[in-house]
C-alpha positions in Angstrom: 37.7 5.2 8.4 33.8 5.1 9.6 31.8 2.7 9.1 29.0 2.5 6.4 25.9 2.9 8.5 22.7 2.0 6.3 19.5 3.0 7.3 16.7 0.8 6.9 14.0 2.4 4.9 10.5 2.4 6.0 7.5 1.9 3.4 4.2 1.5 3.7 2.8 -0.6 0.5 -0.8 -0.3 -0.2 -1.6 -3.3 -2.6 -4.9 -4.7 -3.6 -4.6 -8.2 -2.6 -3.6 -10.1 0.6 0.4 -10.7 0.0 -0.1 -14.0 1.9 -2.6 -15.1 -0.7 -1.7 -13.6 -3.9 -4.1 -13.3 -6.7 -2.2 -12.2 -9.3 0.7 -10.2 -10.6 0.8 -7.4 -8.4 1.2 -9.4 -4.8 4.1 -11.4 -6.6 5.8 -8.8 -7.5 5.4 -7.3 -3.9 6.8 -10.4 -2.7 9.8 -10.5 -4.2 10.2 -6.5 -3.9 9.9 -7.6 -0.2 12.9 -9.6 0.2 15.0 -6.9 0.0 16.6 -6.4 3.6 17.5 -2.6 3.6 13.7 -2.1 3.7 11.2 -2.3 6.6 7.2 -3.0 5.2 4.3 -1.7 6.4 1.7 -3.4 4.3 -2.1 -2.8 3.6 -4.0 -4.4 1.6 -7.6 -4.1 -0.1 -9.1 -6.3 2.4 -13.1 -5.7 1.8 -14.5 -8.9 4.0 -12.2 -7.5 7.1 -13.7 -4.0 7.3 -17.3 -5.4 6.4 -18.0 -4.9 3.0 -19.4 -8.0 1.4 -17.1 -7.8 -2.0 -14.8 -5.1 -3.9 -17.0 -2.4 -4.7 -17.6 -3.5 -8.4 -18.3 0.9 -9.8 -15.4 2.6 -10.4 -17.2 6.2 -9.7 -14.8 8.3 -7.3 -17.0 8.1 -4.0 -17.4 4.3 -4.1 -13.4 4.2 -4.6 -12.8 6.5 -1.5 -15.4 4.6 0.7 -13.4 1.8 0.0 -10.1 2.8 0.6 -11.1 4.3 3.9 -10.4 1.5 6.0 -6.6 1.4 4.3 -5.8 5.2 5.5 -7.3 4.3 8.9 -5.1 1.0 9.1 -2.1 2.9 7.6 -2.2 5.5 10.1 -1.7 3.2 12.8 2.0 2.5 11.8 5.3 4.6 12.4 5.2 7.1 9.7 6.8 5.9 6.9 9.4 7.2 4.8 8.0 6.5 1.4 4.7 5.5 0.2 4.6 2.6 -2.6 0.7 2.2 -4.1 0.9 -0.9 -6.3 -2.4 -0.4 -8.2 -4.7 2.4 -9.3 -7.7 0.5 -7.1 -5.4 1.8 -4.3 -4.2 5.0 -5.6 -6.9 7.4 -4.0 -5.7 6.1 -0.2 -2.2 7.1 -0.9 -2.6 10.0 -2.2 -5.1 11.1 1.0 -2.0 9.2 3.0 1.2 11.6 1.2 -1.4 14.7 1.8 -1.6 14.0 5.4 1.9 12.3 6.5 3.6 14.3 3.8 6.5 11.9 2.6 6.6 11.2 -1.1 4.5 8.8 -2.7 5.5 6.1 -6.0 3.2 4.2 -8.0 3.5 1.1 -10.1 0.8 0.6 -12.4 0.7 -2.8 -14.2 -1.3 -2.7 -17.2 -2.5 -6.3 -18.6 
């Protein structure tokens, strides 16, 4: 008999907070979704101060969201292409959705509701 080859999977995560420094529920549970080793992570993050906006943008109106998120799909790009996308937060939704039109690979969302 062969052996069981597994392949590792590739995602890219797109989360709103730094993973390093969670905030709240949603980089936990990335965190501990992270630990699994059949997985290889690409992460992202909402990182305003690093790309030079001074805080979140506060409106939730569609062209303030996507000028946001810009800096993500730039960042993502820069990796291996993935094999799935994983948005953990509607704040992030818009820059995955730009990032399954253009790398086409499938794209899952976890929505946490407080």
């Amino acid at each position: 008999s062969s052996p069981v080859v597994r392949k590792i999977m590739r995602v890219l995560a797109l989360i709103p907070d730094n993973p390093q420094k969670p905030m709240g529920g949603v980089a936990t549970h990335f965190q501990e979704l992270s630990k699994n080793s059949s997985v290889t992570y690409n992460t992202v993050y909402l990182d305003s101060p690093r790309w030079g906006f001074s805080e979140r943008v506060a409106s939730n109106s569609s062209a303030d969201l996507a000028i946001q998120q810009l800096p993500m799909v730039a960042e993502a790009m820069s990796y291996a292409k993935p094999d799935l996308i994983h948005v953990y937060d509607s704040s992030v939704a818009l820059a995955g959705l730009t990032l399954k039109q253009q790398l086409q690979v499938p794209l899952v969302a976890t929505i946490q509701l407080s």
